[in-house]
Each structure stands twice: as structure tokens, then as C-alpha cells.
C-alpha positions as CSV (number, residue, x, y, z in Angstrom):
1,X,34.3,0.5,-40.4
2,X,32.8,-2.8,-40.0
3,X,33.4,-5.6,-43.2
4,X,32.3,-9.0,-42.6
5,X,33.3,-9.4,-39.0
6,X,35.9,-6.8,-39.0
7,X,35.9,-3.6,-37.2
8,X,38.5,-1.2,-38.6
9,X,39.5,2.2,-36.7
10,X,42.3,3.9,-34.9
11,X,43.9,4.2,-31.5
12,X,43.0,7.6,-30.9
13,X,41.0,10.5,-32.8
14,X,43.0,11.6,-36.2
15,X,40.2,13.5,-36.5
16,X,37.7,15.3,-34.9
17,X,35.1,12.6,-33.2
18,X,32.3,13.9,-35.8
19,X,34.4,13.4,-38.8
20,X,36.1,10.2,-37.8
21,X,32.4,8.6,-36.9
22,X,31.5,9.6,-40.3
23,X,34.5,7.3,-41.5
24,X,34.5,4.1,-38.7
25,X,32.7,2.9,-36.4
26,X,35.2,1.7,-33.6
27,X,37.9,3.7,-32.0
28,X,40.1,2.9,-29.1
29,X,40.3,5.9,-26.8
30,X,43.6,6.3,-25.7
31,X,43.2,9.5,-22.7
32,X,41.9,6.9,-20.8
33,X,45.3,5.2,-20.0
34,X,46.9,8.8,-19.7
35,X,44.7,10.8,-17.9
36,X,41.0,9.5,-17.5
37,X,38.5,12.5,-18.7
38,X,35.7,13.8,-17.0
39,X,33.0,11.2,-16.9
40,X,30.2,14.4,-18.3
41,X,33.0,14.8,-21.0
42,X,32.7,10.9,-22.2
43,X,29.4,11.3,-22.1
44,X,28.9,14.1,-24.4
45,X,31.3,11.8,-26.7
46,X,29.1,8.8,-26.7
47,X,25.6,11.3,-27.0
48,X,27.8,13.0,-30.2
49,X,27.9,9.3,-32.4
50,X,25.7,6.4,-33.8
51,X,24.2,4.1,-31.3
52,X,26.3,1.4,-33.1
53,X,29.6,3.4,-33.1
54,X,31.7,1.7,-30.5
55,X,34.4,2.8,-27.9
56,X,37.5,0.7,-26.4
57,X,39.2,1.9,-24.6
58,X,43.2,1.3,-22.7
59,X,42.9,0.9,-18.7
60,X,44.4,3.7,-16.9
61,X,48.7,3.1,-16.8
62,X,48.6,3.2,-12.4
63,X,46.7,0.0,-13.0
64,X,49.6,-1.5,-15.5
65,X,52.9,0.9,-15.8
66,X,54.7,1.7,-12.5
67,X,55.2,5.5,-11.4
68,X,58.8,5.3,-13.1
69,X,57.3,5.0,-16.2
70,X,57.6,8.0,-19.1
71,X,53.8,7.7,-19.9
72,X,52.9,9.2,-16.4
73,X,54.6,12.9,-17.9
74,X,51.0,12.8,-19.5
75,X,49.3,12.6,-16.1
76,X,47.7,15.8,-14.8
77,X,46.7,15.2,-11.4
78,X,49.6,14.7,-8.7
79,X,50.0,11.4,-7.0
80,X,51.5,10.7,-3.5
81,X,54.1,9.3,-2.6
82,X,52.2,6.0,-1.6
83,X,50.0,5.7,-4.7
84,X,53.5,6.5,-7.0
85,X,55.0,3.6,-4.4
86,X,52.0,1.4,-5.4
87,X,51.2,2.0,-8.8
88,X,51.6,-0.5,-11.3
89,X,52.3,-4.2,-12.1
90,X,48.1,-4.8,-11.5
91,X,49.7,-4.9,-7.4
92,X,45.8,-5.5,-5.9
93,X,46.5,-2.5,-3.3
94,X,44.2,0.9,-2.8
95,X,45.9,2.7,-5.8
96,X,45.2,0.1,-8.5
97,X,41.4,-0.7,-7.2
98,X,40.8,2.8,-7.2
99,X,42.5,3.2,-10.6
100,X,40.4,0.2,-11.8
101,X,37.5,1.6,-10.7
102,X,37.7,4.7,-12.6
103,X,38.7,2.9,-16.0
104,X,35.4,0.9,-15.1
105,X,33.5,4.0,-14.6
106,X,34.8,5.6,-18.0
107,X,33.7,2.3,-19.6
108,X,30.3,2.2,-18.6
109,X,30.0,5.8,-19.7
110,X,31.1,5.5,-23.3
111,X,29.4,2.3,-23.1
112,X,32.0,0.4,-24.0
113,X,32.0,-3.5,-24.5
114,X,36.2,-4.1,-24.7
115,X,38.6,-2.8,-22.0
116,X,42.6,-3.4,-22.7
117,X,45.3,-4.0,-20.6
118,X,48.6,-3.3,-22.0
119,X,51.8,-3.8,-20.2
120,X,55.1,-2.5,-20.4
121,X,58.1,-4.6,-21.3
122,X,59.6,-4.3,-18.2
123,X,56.3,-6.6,-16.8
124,X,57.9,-10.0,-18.1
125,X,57.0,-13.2,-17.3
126,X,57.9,-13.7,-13.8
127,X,56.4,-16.0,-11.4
128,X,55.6,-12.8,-9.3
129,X,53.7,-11.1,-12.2
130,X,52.0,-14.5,-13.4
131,X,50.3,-14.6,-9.7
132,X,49.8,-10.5,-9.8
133,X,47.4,-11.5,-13.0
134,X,45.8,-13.9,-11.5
135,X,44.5,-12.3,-8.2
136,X,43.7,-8.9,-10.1
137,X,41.3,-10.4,-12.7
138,X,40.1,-13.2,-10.6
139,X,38.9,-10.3,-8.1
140,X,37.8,-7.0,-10.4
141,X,35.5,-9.8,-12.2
142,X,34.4,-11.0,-9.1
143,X,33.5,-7.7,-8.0
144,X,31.4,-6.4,-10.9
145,X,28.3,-5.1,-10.1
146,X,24.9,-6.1,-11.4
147,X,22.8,-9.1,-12.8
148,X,24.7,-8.5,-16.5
149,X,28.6,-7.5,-15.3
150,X,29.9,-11.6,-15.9
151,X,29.2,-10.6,-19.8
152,X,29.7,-7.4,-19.8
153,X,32.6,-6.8,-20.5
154,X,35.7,-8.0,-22.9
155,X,39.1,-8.2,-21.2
156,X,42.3,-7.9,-23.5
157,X,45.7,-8.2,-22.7
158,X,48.6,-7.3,-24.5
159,X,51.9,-8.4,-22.9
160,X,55.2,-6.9,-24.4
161,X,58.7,-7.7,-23.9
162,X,59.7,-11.4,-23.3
163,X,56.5,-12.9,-23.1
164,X,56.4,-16.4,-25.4
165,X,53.2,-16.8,-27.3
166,X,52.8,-20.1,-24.6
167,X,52.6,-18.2,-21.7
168,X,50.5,-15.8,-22.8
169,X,47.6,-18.4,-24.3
170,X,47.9,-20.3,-21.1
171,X,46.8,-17.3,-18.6
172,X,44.4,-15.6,-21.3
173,X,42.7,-19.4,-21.1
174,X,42.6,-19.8,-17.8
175,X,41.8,-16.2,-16.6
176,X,39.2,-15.4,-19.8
177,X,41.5,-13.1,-21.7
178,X,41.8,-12.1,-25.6
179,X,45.4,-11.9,-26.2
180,X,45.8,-8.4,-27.6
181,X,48.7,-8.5,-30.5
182,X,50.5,-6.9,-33.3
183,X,49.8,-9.7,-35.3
184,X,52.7,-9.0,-37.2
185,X,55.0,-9.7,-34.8
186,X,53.0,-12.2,-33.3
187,X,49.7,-14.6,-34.3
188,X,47.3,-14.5,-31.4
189,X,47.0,-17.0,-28.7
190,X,43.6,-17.1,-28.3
191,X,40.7,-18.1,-30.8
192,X,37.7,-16.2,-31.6
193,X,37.2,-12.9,-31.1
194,X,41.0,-11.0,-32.7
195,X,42.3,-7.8,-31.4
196,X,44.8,-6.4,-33.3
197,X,46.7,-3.5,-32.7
198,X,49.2,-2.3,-35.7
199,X,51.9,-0.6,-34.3
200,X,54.2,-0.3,-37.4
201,X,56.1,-2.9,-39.0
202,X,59.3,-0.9,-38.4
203,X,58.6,1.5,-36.1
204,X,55.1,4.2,-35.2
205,X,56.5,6.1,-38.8
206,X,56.0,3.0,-40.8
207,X,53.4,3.1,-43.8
208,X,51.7,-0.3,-44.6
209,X,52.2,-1.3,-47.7
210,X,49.6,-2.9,-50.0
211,X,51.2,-6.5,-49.7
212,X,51.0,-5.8,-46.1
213,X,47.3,-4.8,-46.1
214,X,46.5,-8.1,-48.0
215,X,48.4,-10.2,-45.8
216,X,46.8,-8.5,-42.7
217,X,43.3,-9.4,-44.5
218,X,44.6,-13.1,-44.3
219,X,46.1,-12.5,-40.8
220,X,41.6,-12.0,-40.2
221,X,40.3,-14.5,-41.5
222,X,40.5,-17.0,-38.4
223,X,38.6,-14.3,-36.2
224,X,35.2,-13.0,-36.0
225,X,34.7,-10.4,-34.9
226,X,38.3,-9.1,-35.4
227,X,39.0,-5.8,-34.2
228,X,41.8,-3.9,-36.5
229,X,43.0,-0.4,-34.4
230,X,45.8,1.1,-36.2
231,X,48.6,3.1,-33.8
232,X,51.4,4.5,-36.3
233,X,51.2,7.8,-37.8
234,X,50.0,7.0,-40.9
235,X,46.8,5.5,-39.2
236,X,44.1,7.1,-40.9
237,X,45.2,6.6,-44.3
238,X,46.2,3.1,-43.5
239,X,42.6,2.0,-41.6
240,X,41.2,3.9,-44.9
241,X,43.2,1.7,-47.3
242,X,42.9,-1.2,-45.5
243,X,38.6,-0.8,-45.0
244,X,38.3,-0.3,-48.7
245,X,40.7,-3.7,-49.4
246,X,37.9,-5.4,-47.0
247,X,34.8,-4.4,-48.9
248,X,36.7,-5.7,-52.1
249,X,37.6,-2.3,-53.5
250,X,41.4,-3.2,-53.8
């Protein structure tokens, strides 16, 4: 659903892609970051919706989560020992460009305008990880392809763990990042365009409540466009309740 600069969906199908385009018209496709799918497969997604529905979608986890991670029991092709030694922490080596590459090439076949990062909470805010940032965006934008790839795509971040609100804004602004948040446990660092992600107030079973909803309607207001993905179980009916709050139904 998209109110008056908002664009309202899920992380991930709660239903089946024909019923949920029927409902939204933005979802963030979460395989991607697990196990990429077959680039015919996205493509039959992106032929089965509106020319106006829109995919994000999460980078593959070898570019962001080390192989110790327990998000790589979802992975269904078997690494090596060198790409599980060098997966991870957005370490510029073979594994990560090649894993980078493949997020890119499931990007351009759902057509998709907004790619997220999200780290783990074990990627703090070391000096080490600060300068791993910098060298992997500086070189996968310099290495897009083509007259339109310096616009072509929207780069969001979300740090967990101990990053401060400071340190995020700081490398968002100097390496051209939207600081991806749960904006209820923290406002955004970044102005303009908003990319929230609602994890659950108190955990993935949380149901938003209608004070919430209204609050996270004000939470908005300062970006536009201002993507809305819900990502607790309740998602549907929340993203439901929460679009008809933002046409003025409640």
C-alpha cells in the first residue's frame, strides 16, 4: 500500500505473491539474504505483479553475517572452507564480491530500486568494521555498470548491536546510505527518504497496538517516501491496520 508518501508491506510473503499484490504494493524479499533464488524464478515473480508493485530486497548474509552465524542453517549450497573463512563483515575478498554480485543480479531481475544491508550485532562499531564499510561501498558503487547505475540504486543500512545513532549518521552521510531502523527503538539518522523495519516492540510475537500504529504514523511524517516493512508475526494484520490508519480509516 502506498498513502501519501508511504509504502506499507511486509518482510516476506504472508501470503501467496498474487494475493499479497492484491493487498500492497512493496514487499521486501527476504530468500535473498538466505539463499538467493533462481534468477528465471525472480523473474516469473516480477512478470506475476503490477508494473508499480515494487521489490526490496536483503543482500545475501556471506556479504554481512560471518559463516558462524545461525542464518547460514538456511543456506542450501555448500561453501568451502575458504569462502566460510571469508565470508562476512563486507571483507572486500572473492567470496563477498561474488556474493555481491549475485544480490545485484537478483536486484536487477525483480527490478528492484532499494537493496539492504543488515548486520549482525556482533558487527559493532570498531575502527576495523568502520574502514570495512568504507572500502566495500566506495568500490561496488564504483563498479556498477552502465550509464544509469550512480542512481540506480538505494543503499540501506541497518546496524544492530552497539552502534550510537552518531556513528551511524556520520558513515550513512559520507558513504550515501539510508540508515535502515526500527524506529521504535531508534529515530533515523538520515533525512529524506525513511526505511523502517518493525520488528516488534517486545519481541517478533508482539502485536502493535493502536496507540502504537498512531505514533508510528507520526514517527512518518518527516520522510517522504517512507517505506514501512513489518517483520513480527502478526505482520499482515498489522501492515493491514496500519494502511487503513493512513488513508484516514482509523
Amino acid at each position: 500500500m502506498t498513502t501519501r508518501g508511504l509504502r506499507i508491506g511486509c518482510c516476506g510473503f504472508p501470503l501467496s505473491l498474487a494475493r499479497y499484490a492484491q493487498n500492497f504494493s512493496v514487499v521486501e524479499i527476504q530468500q535473498t539474504f538466505y539463499q538467493p533464488p533462481l534468477l528465471p524464478t525472480l523473474a516469473k515473480w516480477r512478470a506475476a505483479v503490477p508494473a508499480e508493485f515494487e521489490f526490496t530486497l536483503k543482500a545475501w548474509q556471506l556479504i554481512t553475517h560471518e559463516a558462524s552465524s545461525p542464518t547460514y542453517r538456511r543456506l542450501r549450497e555448500k561453501l568451502s572452507d575458504q569462502q566460510r573463512r571469508e565470508a562476512g563483515s563486507f571483507r572486500l575478498n572473492a567470496t563477498v564480491r561474488s556474493a555481491w554480485k549475485r544480490t545485484l543480479d537478483c536486484a536487477r531481475a525483480l527490478g528492484s530500486r532499494v537493496v539492504l544491508f543488515q548486520c549482525p550485532a556482533r558487527f559493532g562499531p570498531s575502527a576495523e568494521n568502520k574502514a570495512r564499510l568504507r572500502e566495500f561501498f566506495r568500490e561496488i558503487r564504483r563498479e556498477l555498470p552502465g550509464p544509469r547505475a550512480e542512481g540506480e540504486f538505494t543503499f540501506v543500512w541497518e546496524p544492530r548491536g552497539q552502534w550510537t545513532r552518531e556513528d551511524a549518521g556520520e558513515l550513512c552521510e559520507e558513504l550515501g546510505l539510508v540508515h535502515g531502523v526500527d524506529p521504535f527503538e531508534q529515530p533515523p539518522a538520515t533525512p529524506g527518504l525513511g526505511y523502517f523495519r518493525l520488528h516488534g516492540k517486545a519481541g517478533y510475537r508482539y502485536r502493535y497496538s493502536d496507540e502504537d500504529l498512531h505514533r508510528l504514523a507520526e514517527l512518518t511524517g518527516g520522510h517522504n517516501p517512507c517505506y514501512v516493512l513489518f517483520n513480527n508475526l502478526s505482520m499482515l494484520e498489522d501492515a493491514r491496520r496500519f494502511a487503513c490508519l493512513a488513508r484516514g480509516g482509523a
